[in-house]
C-alpha positions as CSV (number, residue, x, y, z in Angstrom):
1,X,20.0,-11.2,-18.7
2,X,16.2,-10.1,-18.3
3,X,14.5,-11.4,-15.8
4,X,11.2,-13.1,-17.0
5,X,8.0,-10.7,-15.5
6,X,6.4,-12.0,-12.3
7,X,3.0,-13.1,-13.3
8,X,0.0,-11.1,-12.3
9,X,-2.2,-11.1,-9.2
10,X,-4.8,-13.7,-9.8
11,X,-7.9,-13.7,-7.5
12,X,-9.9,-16.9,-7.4
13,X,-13.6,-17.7,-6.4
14,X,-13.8,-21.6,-5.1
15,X,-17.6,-22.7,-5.1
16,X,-17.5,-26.1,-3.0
17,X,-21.6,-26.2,-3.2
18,X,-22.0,-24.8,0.5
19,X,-19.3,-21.7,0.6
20,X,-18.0,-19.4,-1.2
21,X,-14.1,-18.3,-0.4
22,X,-11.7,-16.0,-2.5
23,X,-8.4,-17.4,-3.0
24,X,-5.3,-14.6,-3.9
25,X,-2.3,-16.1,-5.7
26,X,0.0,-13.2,-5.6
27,X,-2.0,-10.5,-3.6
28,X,-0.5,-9.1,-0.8
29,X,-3.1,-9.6,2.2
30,X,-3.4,-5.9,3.1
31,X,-4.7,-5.7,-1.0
32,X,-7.2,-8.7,0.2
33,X,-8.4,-7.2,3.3
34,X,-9.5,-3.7,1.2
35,X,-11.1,-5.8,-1.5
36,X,-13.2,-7.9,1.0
37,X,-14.0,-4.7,3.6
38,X,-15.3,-3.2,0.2
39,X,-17.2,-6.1,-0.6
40,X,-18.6,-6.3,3.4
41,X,-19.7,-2.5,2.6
42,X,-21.7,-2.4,-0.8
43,X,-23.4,-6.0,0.4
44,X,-24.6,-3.6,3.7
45,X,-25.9,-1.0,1.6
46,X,-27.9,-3.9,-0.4
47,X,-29.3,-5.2,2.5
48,X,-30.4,-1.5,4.2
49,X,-31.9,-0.6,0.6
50,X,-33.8,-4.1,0.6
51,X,-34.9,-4.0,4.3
52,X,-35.9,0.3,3.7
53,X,-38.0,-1.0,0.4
54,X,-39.6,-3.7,2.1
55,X,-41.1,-1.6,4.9
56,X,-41.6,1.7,2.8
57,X,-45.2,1.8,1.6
58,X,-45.5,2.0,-2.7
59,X,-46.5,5.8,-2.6
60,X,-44.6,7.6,-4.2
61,X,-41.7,9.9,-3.5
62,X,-39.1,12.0,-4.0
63,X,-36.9,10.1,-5.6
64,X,-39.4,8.0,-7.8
65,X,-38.5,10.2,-10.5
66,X,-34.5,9.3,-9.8
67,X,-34.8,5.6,-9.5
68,X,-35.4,5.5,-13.5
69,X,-32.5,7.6,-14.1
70,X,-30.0,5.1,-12.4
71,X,-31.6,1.9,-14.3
72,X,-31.3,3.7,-17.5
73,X,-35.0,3.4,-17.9
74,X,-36.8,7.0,-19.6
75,X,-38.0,9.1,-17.0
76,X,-42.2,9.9,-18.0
């Protein structure tokens, strides 16, 4: 006989109107812990790039020219 295939990983987000939490059905926890340290980490590099743009002044800069290169926006 065949065993029947165990059914895949399924990761959950549960609004309850106040928090948000991830729920993993069939994730190991070490796979949880890399997924929400890598979460923790590109949510810190959002906040530095918004707390750097909010107290650089509007002249321009080096990397003006890049910032319409990574929107997809053409470069004039």
């Amino acid at each position: 006989m065949i065993p029947a295939p165990a059914a895949a990983p399924e990761l959950v987000v549960v609004d309850d109107g106040r928090h948000l939490s991830l729920r993993a059905l069939g994730l190991p926890y070490e796979t949880l812990q890399q997924l929400i340290e890598a979460g923790d980490e590109a949510l810190a590099r959002v906040r530095d790039a918004v707390a750097a743009a909010e107290t650089d002044s509007w002249a321009p800069s080096a990397d003006a020219a890049y910032a319409p290169a990574v929107i997809g926006a053409p470069i004039v």
